[in-house]
MMTF fields as JSON, N, C-alpha, C and O atoms, coordinates in Angstrom:
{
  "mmtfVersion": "1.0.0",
  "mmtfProducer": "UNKNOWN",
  "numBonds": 415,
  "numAtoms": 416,
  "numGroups": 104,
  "numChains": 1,
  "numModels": 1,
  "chainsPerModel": [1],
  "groupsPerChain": [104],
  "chainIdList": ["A"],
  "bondAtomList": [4, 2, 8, 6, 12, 10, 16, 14, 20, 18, 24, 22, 28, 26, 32, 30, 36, 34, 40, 38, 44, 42, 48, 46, 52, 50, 56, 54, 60, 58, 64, 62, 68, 66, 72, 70, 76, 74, 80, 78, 84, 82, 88, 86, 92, 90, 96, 94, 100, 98, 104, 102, 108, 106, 112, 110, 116, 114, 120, 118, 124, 122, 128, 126, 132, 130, 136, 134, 140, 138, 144, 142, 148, 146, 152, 150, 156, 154, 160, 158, 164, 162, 168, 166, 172, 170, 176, 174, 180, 178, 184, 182, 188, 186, 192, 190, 196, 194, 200, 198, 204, 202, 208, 206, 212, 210, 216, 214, 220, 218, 224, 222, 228, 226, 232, 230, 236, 234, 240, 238, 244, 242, 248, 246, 252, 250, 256, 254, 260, 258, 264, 262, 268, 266, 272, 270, 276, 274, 280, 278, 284, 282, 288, 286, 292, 290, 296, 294, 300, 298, 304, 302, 308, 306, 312, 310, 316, 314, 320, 318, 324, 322, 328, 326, 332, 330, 336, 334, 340, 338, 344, 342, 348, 346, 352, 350, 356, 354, 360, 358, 364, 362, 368, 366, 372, 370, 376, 374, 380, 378, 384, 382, 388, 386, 392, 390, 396, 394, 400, 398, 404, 402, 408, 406, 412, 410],
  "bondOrderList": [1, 1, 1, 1, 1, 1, 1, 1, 1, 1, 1, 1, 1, 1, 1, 1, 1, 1, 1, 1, 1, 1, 1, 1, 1, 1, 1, 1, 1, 1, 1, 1, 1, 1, 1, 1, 1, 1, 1, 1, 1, 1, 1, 1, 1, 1, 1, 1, 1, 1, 1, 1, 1, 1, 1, 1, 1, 1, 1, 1, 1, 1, 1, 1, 1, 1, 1, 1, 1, 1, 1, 1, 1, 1, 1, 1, 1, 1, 1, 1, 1, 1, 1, 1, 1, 1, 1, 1, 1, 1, 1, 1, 1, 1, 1, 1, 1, 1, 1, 1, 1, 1, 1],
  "groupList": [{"groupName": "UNK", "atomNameList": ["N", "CA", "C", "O"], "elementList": ["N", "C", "C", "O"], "formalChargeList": [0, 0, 0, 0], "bondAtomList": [1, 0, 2, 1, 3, 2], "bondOrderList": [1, 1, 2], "singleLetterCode": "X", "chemCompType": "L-PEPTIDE LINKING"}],
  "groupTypeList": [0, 0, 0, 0, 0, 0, 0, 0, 0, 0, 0, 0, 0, 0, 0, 0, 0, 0, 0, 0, 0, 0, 0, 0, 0, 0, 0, 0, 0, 0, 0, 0, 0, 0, 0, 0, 0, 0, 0, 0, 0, 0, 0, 0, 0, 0, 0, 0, 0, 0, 0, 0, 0, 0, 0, 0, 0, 0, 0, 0, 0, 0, 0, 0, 0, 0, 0, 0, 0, 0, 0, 0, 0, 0, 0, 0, 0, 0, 0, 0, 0, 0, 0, 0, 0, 0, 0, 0, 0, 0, 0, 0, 0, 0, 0, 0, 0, 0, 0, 0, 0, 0, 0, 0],
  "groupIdList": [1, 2, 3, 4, 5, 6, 7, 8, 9, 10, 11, 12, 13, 14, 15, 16, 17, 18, 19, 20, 21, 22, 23, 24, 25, 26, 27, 28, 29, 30, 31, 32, 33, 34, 35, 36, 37, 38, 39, 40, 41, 42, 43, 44, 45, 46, 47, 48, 49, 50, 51, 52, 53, 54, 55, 56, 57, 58, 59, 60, 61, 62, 63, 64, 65, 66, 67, 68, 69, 70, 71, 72, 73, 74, 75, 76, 77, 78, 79, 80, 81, 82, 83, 84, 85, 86, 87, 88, 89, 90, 91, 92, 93, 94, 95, 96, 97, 98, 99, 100, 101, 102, 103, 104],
  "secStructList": [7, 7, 7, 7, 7, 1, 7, 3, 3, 3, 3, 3, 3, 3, 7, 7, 1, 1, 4, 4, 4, 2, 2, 2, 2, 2, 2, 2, 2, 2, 2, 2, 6, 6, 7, 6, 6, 7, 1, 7, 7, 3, 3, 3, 7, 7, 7, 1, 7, 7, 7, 6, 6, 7, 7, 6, 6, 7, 1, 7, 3, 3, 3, 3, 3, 3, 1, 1, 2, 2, 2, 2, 2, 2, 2, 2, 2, 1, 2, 2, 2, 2, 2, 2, 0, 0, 0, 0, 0, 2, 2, 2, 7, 1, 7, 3, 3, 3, 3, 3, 3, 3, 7, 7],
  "xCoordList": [113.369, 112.606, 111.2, 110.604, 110.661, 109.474, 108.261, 108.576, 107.233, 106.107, 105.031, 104.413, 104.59, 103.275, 101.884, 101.706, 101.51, 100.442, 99.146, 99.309, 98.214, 96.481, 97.004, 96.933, 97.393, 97.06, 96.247, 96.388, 95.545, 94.854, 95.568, 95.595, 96.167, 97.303, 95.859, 95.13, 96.147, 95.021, 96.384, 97.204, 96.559, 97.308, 96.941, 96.135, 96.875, 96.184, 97.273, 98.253, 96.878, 98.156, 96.873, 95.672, 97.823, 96.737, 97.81, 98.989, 96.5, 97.459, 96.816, 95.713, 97.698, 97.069, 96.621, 97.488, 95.347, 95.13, 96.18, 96.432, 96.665, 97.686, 99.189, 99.108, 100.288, 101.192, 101.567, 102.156, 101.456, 101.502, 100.84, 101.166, 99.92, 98.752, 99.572, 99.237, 100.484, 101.603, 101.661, 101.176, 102.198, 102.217, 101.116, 101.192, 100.079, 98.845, 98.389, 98.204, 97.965, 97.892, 98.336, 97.603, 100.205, 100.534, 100.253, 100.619, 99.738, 99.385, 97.788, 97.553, 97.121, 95.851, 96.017, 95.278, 97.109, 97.503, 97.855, 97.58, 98.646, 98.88, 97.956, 98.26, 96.752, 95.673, 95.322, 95.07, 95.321, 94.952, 96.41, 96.36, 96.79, 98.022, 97.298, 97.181, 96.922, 96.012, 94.876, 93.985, 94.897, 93.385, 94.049, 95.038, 93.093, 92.939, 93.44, 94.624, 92.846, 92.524, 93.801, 94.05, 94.721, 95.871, 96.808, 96.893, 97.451, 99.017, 99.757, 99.959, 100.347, 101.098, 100.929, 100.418, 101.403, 100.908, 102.472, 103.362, 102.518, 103.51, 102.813, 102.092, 103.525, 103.172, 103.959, 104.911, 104.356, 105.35, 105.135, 104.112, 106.227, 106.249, 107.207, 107.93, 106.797, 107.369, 108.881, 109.487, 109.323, 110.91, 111.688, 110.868, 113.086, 113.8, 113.994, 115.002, 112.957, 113.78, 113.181, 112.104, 113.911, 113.396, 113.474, 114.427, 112.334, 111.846, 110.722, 109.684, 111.227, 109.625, 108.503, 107.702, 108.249, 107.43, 106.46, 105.464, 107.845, 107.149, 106.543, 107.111, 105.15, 104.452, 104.618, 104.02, 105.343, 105.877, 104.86, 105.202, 103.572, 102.507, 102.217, 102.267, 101.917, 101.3, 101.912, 103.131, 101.412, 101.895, 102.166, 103.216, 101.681, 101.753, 101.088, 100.389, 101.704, 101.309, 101.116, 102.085, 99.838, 99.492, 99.343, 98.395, 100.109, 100.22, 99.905, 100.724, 98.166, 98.559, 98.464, 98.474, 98.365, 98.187, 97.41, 97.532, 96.355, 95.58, 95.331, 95.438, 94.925, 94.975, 93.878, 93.866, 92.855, 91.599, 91.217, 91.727, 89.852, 89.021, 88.377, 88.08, 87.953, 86.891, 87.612, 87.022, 88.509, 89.437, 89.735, 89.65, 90.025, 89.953, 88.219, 88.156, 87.469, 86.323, 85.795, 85.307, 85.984, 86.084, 87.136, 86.726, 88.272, 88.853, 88.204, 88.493, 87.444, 86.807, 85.486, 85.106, 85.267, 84.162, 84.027, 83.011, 85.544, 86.013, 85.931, 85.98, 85.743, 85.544, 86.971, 87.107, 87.625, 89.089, 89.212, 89.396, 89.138, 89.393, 87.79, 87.767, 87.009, 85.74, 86.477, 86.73, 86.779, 87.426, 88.507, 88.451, 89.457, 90.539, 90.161, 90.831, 88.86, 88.397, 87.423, 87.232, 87.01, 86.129, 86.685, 86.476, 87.797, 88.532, 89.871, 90.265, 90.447, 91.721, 91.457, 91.212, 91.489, 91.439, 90.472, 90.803, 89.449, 88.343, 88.485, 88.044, 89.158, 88.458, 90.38, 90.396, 91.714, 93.137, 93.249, 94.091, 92.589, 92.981, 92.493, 91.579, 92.524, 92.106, 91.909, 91.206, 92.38, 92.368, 92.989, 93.898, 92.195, 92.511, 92.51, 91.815, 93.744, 93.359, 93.912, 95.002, 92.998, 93.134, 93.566, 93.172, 94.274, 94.364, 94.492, 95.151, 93.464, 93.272, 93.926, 93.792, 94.632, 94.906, 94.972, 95.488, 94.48, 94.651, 95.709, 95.982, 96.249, 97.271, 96.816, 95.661, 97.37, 96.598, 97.275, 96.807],
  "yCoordList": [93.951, 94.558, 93.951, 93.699, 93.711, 92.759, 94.172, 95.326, 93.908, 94.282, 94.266, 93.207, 94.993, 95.31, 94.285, 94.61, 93.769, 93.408, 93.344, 93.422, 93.233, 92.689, 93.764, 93.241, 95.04, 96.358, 97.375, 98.151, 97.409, 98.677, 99.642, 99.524, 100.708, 101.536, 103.193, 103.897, 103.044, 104.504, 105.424, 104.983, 106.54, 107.463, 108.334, 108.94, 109.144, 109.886, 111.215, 110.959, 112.352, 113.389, 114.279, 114.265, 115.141, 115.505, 117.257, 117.579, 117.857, 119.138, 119.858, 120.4, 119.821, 120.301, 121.562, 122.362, 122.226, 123.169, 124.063, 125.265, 123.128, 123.512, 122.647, 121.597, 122.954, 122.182, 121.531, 120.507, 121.728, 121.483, 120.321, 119.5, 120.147, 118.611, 117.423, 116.338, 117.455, 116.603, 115.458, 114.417, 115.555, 114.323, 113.697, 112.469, 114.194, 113.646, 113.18, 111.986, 113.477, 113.078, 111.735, 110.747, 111.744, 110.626, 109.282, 108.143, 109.508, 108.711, 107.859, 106.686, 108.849, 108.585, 107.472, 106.501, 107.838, 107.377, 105.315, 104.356, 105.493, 104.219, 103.248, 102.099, 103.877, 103.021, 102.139, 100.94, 102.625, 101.922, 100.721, 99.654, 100.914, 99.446, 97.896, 97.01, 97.77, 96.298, 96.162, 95.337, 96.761, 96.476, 95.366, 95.39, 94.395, 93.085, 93.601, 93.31, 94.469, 94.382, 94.899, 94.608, 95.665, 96.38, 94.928, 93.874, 95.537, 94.185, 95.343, 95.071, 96.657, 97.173, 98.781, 99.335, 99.375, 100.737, 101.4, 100.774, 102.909, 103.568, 105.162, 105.921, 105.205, 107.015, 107.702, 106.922, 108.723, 109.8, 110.909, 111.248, 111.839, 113.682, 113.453, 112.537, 115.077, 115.396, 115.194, 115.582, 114.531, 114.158, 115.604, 116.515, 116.072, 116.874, 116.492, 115.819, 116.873, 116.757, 117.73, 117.985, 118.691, 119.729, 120.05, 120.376, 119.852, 119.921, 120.953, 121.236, 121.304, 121.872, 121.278, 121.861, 119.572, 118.675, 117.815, 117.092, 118.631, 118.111, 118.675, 119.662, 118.081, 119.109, 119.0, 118.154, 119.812, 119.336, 120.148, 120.306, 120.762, 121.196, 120.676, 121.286, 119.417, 118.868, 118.272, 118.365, 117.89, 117.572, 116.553, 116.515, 115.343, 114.316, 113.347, 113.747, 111.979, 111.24, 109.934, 109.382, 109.248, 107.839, 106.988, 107.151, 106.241, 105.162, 103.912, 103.246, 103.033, 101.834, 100.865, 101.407, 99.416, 98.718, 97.684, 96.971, 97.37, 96.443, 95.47, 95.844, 93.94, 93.31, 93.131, 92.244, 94.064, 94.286, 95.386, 95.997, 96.231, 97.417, 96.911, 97.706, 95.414, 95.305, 95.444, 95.962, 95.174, 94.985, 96.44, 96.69, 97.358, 98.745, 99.514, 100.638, 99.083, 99.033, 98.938, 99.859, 97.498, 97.041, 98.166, 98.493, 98.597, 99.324, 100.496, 101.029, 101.161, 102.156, 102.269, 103.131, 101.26, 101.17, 100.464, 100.328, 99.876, 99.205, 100.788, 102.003, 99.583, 100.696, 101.524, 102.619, 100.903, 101.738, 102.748, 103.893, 102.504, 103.713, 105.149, 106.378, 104.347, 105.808, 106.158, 107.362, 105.772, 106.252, 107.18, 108.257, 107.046, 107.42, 109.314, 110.33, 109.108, 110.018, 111.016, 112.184, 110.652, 111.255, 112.208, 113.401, 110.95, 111.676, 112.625, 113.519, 112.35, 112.846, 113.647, 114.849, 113.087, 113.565, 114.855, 116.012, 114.516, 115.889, 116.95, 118.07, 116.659, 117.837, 118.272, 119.363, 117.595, 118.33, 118.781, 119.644, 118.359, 118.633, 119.62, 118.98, 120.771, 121.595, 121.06, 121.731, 119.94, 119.737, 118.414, 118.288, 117.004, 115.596, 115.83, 116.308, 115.156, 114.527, 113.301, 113.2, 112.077, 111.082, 110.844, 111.729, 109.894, 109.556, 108.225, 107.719, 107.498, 105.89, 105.175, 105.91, 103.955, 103.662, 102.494, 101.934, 101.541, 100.519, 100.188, 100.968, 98.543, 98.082, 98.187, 97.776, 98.599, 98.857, 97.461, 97.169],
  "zCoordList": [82.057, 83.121, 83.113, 82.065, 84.431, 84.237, 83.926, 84.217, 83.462, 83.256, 84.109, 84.008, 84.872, 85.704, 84.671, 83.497, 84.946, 84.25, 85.328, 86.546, 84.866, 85.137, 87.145, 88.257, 86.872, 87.625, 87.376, 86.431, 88.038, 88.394, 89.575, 90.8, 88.613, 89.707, 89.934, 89.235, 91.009, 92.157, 92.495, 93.301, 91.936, 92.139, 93.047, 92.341, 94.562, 94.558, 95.327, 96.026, 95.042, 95.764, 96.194, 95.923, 97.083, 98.141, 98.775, 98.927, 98.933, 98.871, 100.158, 100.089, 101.516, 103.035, 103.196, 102.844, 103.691, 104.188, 105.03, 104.949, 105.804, 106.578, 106.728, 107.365, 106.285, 106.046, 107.036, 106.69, 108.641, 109.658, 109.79, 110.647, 109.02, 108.913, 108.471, 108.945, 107.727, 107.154, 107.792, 107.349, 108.77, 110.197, 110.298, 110.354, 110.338, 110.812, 109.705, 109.942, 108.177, 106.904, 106.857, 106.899, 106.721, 106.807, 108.022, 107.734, 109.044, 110.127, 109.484, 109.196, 109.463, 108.575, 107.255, 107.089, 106.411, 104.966, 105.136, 104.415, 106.622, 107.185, 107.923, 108.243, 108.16, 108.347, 107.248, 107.368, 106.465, 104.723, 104.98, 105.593, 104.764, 104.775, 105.176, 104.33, 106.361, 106.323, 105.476, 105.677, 104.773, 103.694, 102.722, 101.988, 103.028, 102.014, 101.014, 100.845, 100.05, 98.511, 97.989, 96.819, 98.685, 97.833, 97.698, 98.329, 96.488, 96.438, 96.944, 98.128, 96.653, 97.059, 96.924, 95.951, 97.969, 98.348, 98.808, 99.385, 98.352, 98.473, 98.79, 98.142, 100.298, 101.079, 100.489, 100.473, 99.899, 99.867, 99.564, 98.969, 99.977, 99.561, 98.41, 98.018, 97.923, 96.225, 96.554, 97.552, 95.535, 95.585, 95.515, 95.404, 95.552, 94.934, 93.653, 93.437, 92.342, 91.12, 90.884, 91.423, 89.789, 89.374, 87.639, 86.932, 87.388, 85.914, 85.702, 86.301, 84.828, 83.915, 84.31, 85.04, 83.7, 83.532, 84.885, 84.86, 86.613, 87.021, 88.241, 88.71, 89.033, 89.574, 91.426, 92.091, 91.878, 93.22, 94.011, 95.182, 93.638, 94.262, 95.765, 96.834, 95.486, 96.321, 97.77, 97.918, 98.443, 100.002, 100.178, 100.82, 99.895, 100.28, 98.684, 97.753, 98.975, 97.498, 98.018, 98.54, 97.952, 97.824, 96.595, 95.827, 96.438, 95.43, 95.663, 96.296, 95.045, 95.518, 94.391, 93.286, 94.395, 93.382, 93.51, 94.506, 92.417, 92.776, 91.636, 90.468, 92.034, 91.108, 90.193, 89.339, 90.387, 89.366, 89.57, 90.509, 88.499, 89.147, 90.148, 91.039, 90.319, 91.347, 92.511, 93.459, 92.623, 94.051, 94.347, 95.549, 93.661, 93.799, 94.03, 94.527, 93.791, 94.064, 95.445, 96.099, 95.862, 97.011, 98.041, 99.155, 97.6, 98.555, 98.635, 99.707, 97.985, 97.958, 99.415, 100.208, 99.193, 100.102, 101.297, 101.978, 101.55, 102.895, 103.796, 103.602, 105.082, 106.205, 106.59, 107.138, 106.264, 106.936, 106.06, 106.474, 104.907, 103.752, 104.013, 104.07, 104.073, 104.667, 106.052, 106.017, 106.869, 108.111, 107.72, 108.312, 106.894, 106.11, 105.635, 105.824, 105.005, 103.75, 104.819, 104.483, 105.716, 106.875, 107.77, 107.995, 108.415, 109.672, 109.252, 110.001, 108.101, 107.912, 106.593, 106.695, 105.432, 103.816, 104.013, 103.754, 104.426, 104.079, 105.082, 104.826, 106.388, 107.405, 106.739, 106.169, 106.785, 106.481, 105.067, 104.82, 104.211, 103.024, 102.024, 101.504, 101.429, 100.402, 99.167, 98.411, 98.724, 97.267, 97.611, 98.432, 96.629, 96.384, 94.536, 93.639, 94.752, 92.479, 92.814, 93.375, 92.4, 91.767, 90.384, 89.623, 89.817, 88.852, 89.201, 90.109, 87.995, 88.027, 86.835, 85.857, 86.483, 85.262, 85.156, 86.122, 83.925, 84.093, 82.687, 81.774, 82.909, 81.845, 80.151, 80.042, 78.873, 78.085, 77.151, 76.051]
}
């Protein structure tokens, strides 16, 4: 199995004020897709698995991957992603958790 290397993986899940926002969340989530800096990005809702261990809280889940912190950096502060965090994330959402990680 190949190995992820020299990634910086941006986890982020996101939990709607109103579940009805869902649609629109994800519309928002797909603006981010033409941004230079990602290698690869994944939209999704909590799967059906059901564990103890795992946390199906949340509404919606962005996953992307990048080939440095700086390049994750840079996505931070591209204009599509403030458009992203302005128009959609802050006015639909009650609660964002990030989790950031890099290769050890």
């Amino acid at each position: 199995m190949p190995l992820l290397t020299n990634t910086f993986v941006h986890h982020v899940h996101f939990w709607l004020n109103n579940k009805a926002d869902k649609d629109k969340l994800i519309e928002g989530l797909n603006i981010l897709k033409p941004i230079a800096h990602i290698r690869d990005i994944h939209i999704g809702i909590p799967a059906d698995t059901n564990r103890d261990v795992i946390d199906r809280s949340y509404d919606v889940s962005l996953l992307i991957l990048f080939d440095s912190p700086e390049l994750q950096q840079a996505y931070q502060v591209d204009p599509t992603h403030l458009i992203f965090a302005e128009q959609y994330a802050k006015p639909l959402c009650s609660k964002v958790v990030v989790v950031d990680s890099v290769n050890v």
